[in-house]
C-alpha positions in Angstrom: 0.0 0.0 0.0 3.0 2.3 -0.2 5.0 0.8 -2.9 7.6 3.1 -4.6 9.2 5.1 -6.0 6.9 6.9 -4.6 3.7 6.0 -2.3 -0.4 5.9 -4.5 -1.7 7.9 -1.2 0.3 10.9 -2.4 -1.2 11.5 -5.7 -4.6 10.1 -3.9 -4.9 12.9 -1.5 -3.3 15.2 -4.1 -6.0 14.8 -6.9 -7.8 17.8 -8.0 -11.9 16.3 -7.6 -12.1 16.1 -3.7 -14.6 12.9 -3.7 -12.2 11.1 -5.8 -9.3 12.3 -3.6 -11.1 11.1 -0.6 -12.6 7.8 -2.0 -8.7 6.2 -2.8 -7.6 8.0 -0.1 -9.9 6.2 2.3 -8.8 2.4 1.3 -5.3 3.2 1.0 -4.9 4.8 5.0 -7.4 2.0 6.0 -5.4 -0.5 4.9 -1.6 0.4 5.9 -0.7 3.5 3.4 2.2 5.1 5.0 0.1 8.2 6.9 3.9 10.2 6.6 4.6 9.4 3.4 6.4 12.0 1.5 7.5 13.3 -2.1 10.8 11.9 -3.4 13.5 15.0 -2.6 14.8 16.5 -5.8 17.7 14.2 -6.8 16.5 11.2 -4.6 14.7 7.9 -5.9 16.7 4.9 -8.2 18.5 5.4 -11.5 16.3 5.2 -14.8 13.4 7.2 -15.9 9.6 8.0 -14.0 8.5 10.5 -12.0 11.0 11.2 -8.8 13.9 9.3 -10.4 17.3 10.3 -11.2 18.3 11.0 -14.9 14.7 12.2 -15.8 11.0 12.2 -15.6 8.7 14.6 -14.6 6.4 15.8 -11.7 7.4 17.8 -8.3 10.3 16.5 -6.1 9.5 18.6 -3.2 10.0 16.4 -0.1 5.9 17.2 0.6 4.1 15.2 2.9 1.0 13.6 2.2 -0.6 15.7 5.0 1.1 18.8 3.1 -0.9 17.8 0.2 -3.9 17.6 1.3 -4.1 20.2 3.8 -2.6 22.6 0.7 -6.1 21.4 -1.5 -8.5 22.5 2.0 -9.3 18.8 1.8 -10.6 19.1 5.9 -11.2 15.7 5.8 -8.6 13.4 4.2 -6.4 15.5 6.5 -8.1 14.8 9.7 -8.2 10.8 8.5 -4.4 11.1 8.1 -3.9 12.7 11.9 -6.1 9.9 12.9 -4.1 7.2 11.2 -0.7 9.0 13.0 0.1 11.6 10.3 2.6 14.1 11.9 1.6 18.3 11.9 4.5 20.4 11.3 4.6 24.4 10.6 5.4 23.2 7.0 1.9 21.9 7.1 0.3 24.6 9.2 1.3 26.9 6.7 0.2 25.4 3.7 -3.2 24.6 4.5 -6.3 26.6 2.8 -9.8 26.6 3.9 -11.3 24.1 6.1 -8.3 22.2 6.4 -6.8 25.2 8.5 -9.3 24.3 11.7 -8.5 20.7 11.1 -4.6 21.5 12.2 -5.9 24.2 14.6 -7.8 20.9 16.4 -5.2 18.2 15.4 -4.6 18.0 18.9 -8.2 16.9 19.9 -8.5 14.1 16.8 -8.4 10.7 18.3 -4.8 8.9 16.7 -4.9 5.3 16.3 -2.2 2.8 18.9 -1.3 -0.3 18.2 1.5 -1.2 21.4 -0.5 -4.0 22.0 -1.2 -5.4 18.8 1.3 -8.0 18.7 2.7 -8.6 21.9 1.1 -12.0 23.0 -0.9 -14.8 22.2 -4.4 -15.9 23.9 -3.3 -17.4 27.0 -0.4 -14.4 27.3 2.6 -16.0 26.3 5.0 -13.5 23.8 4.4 -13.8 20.1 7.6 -12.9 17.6 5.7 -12.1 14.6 7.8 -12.4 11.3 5.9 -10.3 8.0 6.7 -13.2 6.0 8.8 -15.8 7.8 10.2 -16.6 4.5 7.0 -17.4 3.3 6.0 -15.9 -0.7 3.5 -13.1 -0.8 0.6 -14.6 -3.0 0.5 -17.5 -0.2 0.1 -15.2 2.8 -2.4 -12.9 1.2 -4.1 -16.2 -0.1 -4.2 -17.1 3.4 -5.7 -14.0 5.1 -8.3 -13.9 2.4 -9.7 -16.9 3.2 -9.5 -16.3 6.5 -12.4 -13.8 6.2 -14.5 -16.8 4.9 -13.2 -20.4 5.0 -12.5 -22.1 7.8 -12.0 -25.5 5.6 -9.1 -24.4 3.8 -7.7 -21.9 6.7 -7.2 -25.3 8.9 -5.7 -27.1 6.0 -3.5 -23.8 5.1 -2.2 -23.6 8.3 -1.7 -27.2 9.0 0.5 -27.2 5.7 2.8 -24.2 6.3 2.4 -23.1 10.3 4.4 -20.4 9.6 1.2 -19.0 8.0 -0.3 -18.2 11.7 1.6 -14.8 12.2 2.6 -13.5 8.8 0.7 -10.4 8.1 -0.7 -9.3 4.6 0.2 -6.7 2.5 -3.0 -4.9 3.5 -1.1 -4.8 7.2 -3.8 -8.3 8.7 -3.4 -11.5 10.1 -5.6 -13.8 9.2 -7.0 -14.0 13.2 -8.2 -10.3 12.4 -9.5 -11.4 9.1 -11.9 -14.3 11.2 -12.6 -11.1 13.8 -13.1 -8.3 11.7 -15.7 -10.3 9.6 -17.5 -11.9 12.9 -16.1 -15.2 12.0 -16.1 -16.3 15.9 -14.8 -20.2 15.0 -12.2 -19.0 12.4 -10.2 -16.8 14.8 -10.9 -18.7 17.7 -9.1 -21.9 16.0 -6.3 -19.2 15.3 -6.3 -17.8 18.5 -6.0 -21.5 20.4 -3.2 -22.5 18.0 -0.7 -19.7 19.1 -2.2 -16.4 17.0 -1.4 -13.0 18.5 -4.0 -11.5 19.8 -5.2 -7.6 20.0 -7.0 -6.0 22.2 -9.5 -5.5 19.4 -9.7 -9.6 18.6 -10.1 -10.3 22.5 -12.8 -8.1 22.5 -14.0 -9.7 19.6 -13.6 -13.6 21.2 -15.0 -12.5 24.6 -11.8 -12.5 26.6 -13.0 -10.5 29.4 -9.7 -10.5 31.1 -7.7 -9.9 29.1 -9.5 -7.0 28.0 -9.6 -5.6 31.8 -5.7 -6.4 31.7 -4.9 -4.7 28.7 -7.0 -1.5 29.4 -5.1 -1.8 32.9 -1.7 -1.9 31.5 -2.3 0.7 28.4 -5.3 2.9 28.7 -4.4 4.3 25.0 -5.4 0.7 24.2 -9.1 2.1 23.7 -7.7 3.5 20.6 -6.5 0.8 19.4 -8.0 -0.2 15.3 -8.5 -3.8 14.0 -8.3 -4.5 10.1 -9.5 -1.5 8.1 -9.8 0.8 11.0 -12.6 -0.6 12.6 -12.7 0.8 16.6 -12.3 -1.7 19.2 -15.9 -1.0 20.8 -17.5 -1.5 16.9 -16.3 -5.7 18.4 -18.6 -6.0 21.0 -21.5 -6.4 18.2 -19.1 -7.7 15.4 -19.3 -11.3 16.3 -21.9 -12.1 19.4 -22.6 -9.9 21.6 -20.3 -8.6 24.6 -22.0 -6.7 26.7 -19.9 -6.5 29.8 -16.3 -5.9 27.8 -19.0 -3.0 25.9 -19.4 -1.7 29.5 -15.5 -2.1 30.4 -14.6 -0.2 27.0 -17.3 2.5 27.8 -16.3 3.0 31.3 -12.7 3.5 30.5 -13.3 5.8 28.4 -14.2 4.3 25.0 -16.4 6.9 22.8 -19.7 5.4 22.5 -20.3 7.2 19.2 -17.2 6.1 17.6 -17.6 4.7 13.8 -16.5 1.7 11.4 -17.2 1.9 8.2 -19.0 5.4 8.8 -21.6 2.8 11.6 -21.7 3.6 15.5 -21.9 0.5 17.2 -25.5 1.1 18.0 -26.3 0.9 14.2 -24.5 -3.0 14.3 -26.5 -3.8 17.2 -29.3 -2.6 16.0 -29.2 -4.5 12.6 -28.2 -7.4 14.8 -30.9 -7.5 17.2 -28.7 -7.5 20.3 -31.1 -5.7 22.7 -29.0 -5.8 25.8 -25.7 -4.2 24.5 -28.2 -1.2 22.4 -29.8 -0.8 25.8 -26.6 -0.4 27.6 -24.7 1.8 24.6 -28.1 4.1 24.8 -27.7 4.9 28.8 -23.8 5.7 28.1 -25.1 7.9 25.7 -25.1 6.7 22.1 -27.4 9.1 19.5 -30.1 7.2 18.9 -30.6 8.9 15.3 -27.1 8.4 14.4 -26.5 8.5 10.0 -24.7 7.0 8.0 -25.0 6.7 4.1 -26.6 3.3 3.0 -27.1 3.4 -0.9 -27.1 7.2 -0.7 -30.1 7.1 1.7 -29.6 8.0 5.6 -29.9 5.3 7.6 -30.7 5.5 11.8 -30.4 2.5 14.1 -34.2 2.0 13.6 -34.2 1.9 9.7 -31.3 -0.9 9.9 -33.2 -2.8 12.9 -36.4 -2.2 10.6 -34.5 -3.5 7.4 -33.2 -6.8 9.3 -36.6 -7.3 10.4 -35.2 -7.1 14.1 -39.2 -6.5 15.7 -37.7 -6.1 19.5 -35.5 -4.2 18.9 -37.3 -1.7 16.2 -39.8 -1.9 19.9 -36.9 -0.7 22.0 -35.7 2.2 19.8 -39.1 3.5 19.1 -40.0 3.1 22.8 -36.9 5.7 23.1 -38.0 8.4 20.7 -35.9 6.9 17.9 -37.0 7.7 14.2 -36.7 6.1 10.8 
């Protein structure tokens, strides 16, 4: 996702038609685009031709940060995504940006950045994971791997059982194939992962139920309620991912955890809600969760009661109206 010479988020976030800007912009900082990437420096980059390579080529070889970019186009909010996914603000930045991009750095500050200490540090029952990008494994076999992860369990065990080595390699899209099984709800899929020696984030214990560990992690890094699975999706969006989790939802919340938070532009009240898991809406509703929450579902607006009404989810369409909640 930032493959050279130079990395496809800059001219993402540097294209002139904002909603183009922001639509590959979106995938590629979701899905491990260097958030500091920067323009080749005059003179830099590999012999041969191209843009940003010595003897030749054409474009600017200005050292500009992606933030630079697209603070410079007043592109408010690819900037604040790249903040969020741990872009750095410098005056070079400050000074470049034009319209609303200018409050954006004003507030950088306040915009919630994304921490991954414990990401990789142990396994299910706590023991230390050394995790290995490849472990001398080829490419096309690890991201075969983590794809199916997200979907078969049949050829993940057989996968796994042919070439361990599989278990903690990561994909080029920055996933093991335990966050694949989590990130999709696939509870047996990272569960057989987890039991055979996967590391484990805060966001996949969340995910499997691990009460404990959840407790000890929040415990040990409070900044762990920040942390991001696969594609950005918040550690609180796991309590209704899979089954479910009620009481880590209330540990999450009481730490600290914003109740409003989103993945894939959904609060965790709309996932409930199209889920039909009463208890946890009730609970995210008395820590404050907006009842009348949007998102954009086909181009139409969508509340927790139109996706509980859309998954034909009668008690809980009965809670939400019971709380003033509208279509």
């Amino acid at each position: 996702m930032s493959a050279g010479p130079e990395s496809p988020l800059l001219a993402a976030v540097d294209y002139p038609d904002h909603d183009v800007a922001l639509a590959m912009a979106q995938p590629l900082l979701m899905n491990a685009s260097d958030p500091n990437a920067t323009r080749l420096v005059e003179g830099a980059g590999v012999e041969g031709g191209g843009v940003g390579v010595k003897g030749g080529g054409v474009g600017v070889e200005d050292g500009k940060s992606a933030l630079h970019l697209a603070c410079a186009r007043g592109y408010a909010d690819i900037a604040e995504l790249l903040i969020h996914r741990g872009a750095r603000v410098t005056p070079r930045e400050t000074a470049a940006a034009t319209g609303e991009a200018v409050q954006v750095l004003r507030n950088a500050s306040k915009i919630e950045k994304v921490h991954y200490n414990r990401r990789y540090i142990q396994d299910a029952q706590g023991q230390p994971v050394t995790r290995d990008d490849t472990n001398g494994v080829p490419w096309t076999k690890v991201n075969e791997f983590i794809r199916l992860a997200h979907f078969d369990f049949e050829k993940v065990k057989q996968l796994c059982q042919d070439t361990p080595a599989l278990l903690n390699t990561r994909a080029s899209w920055d996933e093991l194939a335990v966050e694949a099984g989590a990130h999709v709800g696939r509870v047996p899929i990272a569960s057989w992962l987890a039991d055979r020696g996967a590391a484990i984030s805060t966001c996949t214990a969340v995910l499997l139920g691990m009460e404990e560990k959840v407790k000890e992690a929040i415990a040990a890094d409070p900044l762990c309620l920040h942390e991001r699975g696969a594609h950005d999706i918040a550690i609180l969006s796991y309590t209704a991912w899979g089954n479910p989790q009620t009481a880590i939802a209330e540990q999450l919340l009481k730490a600290g955890a914003k109740v409003d938070t989103r993945s894939f532009s959904m609060t965790t009240l709309h996932l409930a809600a199209s889920k039909g898991y009463t208890d946890l809406a009730t609970l995210l509703l008395e820590h404050g969760a907006d009842i009348n929450a949007t998102y954009q579902s086909k181009g139409v607006a969508t509340t927790p009661l139109a996706a509980a009404i859309k998954a034909k989810q009668a008690e809980m369409e009965q809670l939400l109206r019971a709380r003033g909640a509208r279509a």
